[in-house]
N, C-alpha and C positions, 0 to 999 in steps of 0.2 A: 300665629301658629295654631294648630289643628288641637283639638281636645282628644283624645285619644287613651285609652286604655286597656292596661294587658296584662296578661296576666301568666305564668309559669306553667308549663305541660312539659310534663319530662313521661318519654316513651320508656317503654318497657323492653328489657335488652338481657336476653337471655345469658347466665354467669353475676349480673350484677343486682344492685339491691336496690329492688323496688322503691320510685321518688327519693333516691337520694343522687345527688349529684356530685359526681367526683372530677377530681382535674382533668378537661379534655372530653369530658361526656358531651352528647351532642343532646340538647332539648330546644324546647319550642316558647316562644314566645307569642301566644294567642292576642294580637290586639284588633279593638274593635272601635271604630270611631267616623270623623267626619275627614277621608283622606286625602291628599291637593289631586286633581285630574290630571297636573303634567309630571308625577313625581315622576324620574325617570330611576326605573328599579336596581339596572346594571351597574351603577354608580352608587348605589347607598352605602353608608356606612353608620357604624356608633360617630356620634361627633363627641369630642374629650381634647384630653393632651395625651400625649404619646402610650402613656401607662393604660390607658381605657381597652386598646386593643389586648391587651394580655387578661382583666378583668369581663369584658366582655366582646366578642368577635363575632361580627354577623357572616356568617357562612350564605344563606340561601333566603328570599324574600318570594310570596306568593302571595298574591291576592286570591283569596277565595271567593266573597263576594265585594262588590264596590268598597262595601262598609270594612270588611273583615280581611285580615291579613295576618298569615304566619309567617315568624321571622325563625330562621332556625341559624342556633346560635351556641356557642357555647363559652367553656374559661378556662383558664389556664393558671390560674391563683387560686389556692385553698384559700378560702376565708369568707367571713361574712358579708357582701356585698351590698350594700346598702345605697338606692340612686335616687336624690329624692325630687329630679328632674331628667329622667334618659330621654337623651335628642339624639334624633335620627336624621343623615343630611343625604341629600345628592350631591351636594356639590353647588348646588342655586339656592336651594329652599330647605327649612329645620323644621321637622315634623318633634310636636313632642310627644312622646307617649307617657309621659304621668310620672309619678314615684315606682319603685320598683324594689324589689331586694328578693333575696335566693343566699340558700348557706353553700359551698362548695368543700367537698371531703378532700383531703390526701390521698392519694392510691398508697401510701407509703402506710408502715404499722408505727405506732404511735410510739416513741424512746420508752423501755422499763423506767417504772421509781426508783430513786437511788436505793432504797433504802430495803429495797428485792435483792433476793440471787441473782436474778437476773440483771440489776442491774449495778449488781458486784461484777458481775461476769463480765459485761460489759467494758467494765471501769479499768479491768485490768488489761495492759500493754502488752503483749507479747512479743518480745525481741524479732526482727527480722532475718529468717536463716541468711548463712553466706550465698552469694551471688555466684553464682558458675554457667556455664555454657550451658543455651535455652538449646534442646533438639527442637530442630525444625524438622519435617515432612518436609520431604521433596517430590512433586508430581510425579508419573510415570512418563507424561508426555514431559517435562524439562531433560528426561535422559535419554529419551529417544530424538528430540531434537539436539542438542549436545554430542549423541553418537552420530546421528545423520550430520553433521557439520565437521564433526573429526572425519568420517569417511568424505563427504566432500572436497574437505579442502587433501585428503591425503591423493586420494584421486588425482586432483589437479596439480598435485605435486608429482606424482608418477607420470602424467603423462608429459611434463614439464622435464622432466628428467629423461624421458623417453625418444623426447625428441633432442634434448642436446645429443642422446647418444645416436639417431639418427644419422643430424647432422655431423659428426665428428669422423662416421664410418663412413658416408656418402666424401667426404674431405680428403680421406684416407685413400678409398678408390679411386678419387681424381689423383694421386700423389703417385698411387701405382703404376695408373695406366694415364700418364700427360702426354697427351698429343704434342705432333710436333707444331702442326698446326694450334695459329690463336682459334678463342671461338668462334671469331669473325669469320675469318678464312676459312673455319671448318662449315662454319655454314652457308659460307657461299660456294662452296667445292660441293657441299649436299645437293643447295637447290640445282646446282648445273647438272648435277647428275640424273636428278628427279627431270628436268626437264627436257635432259634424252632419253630419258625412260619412259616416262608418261605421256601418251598420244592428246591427252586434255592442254599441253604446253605448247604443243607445235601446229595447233590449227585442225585437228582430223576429231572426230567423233569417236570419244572417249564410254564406257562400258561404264555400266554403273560397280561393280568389280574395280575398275580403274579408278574413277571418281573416289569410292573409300579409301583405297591404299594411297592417292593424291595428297587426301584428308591426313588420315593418322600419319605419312610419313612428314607429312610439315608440322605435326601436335610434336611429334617426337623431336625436330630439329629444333623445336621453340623449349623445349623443354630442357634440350642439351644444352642449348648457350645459354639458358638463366641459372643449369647447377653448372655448369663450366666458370661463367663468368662472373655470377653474383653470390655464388655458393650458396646454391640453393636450394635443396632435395627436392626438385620437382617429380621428380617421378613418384615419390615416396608422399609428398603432402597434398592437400586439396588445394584448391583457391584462393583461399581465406588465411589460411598460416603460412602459403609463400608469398600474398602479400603485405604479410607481416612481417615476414623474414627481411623482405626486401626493405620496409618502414624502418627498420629496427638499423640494418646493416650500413644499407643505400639511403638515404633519407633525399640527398638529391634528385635521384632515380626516381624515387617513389611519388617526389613534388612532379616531376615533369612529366613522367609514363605512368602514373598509377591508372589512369581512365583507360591505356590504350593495351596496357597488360590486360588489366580488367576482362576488355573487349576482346580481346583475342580469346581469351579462357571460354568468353559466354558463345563466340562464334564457333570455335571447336565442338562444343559442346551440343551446338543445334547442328552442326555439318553430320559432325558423326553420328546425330537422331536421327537426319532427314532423310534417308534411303532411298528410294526410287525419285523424289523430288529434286534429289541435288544435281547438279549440272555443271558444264566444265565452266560457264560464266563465272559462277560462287568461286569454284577450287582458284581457277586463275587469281580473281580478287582478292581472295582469303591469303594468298602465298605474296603478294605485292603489298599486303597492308603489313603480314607480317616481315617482310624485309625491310619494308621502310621502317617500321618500330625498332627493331632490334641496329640496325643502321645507327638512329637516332641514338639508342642509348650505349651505343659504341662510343660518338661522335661525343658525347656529354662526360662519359667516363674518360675519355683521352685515347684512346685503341686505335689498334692498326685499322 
């Protein structure tokens, strides 16, 4: 082991008392000696039993010159420290650096003598008041999110409510006005009619005029037979909530056609965008895909 010795430097720290060291003050350990060339410095420590690290704690290790190194260090124990062998390890190799000792202060104020007021004062117990409800502070943001979530969920609750009364009046008008015709047959009397009507059906060169009313009068036929026959306020909801409706009511329906509902909604949707680009190919197509669907889920439900 290395001869080695060091000696106490406690820096100057504005609020506290000059060269006195208190629990947790940070000072320096000046040693100066013959030190090993592979010490490796990331790895040092106090070598001890478990208690050493609260007595003394190496924070930070510099060599200033070969010979010379500062150990910045400090404790966490009041008391007189007295070391009359401090060993320094990496983990390979025990550097010793000699005897040592340093007094450490209390940050705390020292207990009054009994025999003071003060430490009558002390001495005497004071009963504990009774125990009652602590007020706590509540944020302003906890009641503004707490109102944001009562108005959300009342919201969802309204339009929740809004749409059974939807559906219930949309139920009501199919009860007034029931065709004598199923929906089937109602919509197969439509497209035959559409199809002596519309020049895009019979082979002749169709107007772009023509092509839209082709378009929206087959949106409207698909619309009829899903609130005729699945009871379904299409006219009244988007996409998304009557193939909810349908999930909810039809669950069959929904496993076997949900893709082809779906598709029909999205091909509607781009026919009646397309304006000058549409063409009697699409309408023809768009009307045969919708019959086969609606067909299909006639055929699944049982229907004429």
């Amino acid at each position: 082991m290395a001869a080695i010795q060091c000696s106490v430097d406690i820096p100057k720290v504005a609020g506290l008392e000059d060269g006195q060291l208190t629990v947790g003050r940070e000072f320096y350990l000046n040693c100066k000696g013959d030190w090993p060339k592979t010490l490796k410095q990331d790895h040092l420590k106090v070598a001890g039993n478990e208690d050493f690290k609260y007595q003394l704690k190496l924070l930070a290790f510099e060599f200033r010159t070969p010979e010379e190194a500062d150990l910045k260090v400090t404790s966490y124990i009041a008391a007189k420290h007295q070391f009359p062998q401090l060993l320094l390890t990496d983990g390979d190799q025990v550097v010793d650096l000699g005897p040592l000792q340093f007094q450490v202060q209390s940050v705390l104020p020292p207990p009054p003598a009994p025999g003071t007021a003060e430490g009558a004062e002390a001495a005497k117990v004071e009963p504990y008041g009774p125990f009652g409800p602590v007020p706590i502070a509540v944020p302003a943001l906890y009641w503004l999110l707490l109102l944001g979530s009562l108005f959300l969920a009342a919201t969802l609750a309204g339009l929740k409510i809004w749409r059974l009364y939807q559906r219930r009046e949309m139920l009501l008008r199919l009860k007034e006005h029931d065709a004598a015709l199923s929906p089937m047959l109602e919509f197969h009397q439509s497209m035959r009619r559409l199809q002596r009507a519309n020049p895009v059906f019979y082979g002749k060169e169709a107007t772009a005029q023509e092509l839209r009313e082709g378009v929206e009068t087959l949106s409207r036929m698909f619309k009829v037979y899903l609130s005729r026959r699945l009871k379904v306020p299409a006219f009244e909801w988007n996409e998304r909530l009557i193939l909810a409706e349908i999930r909810r009511y039809h669950p069959s329906v929904y496993e076997n056609y949900f893709r082809r509902i779906r598709d029909l909604f999205t091909e509607f949707k781009k026919a009646e965008g397309a304006g000058q680009k549409l063409n009697g190919k699409d309408v023809s197509q768009l009307a045969e895909t919708l019959r086969k669907t609606l067909e299909g889920i006639e055929s699944l439900m049982g229907g004429a």
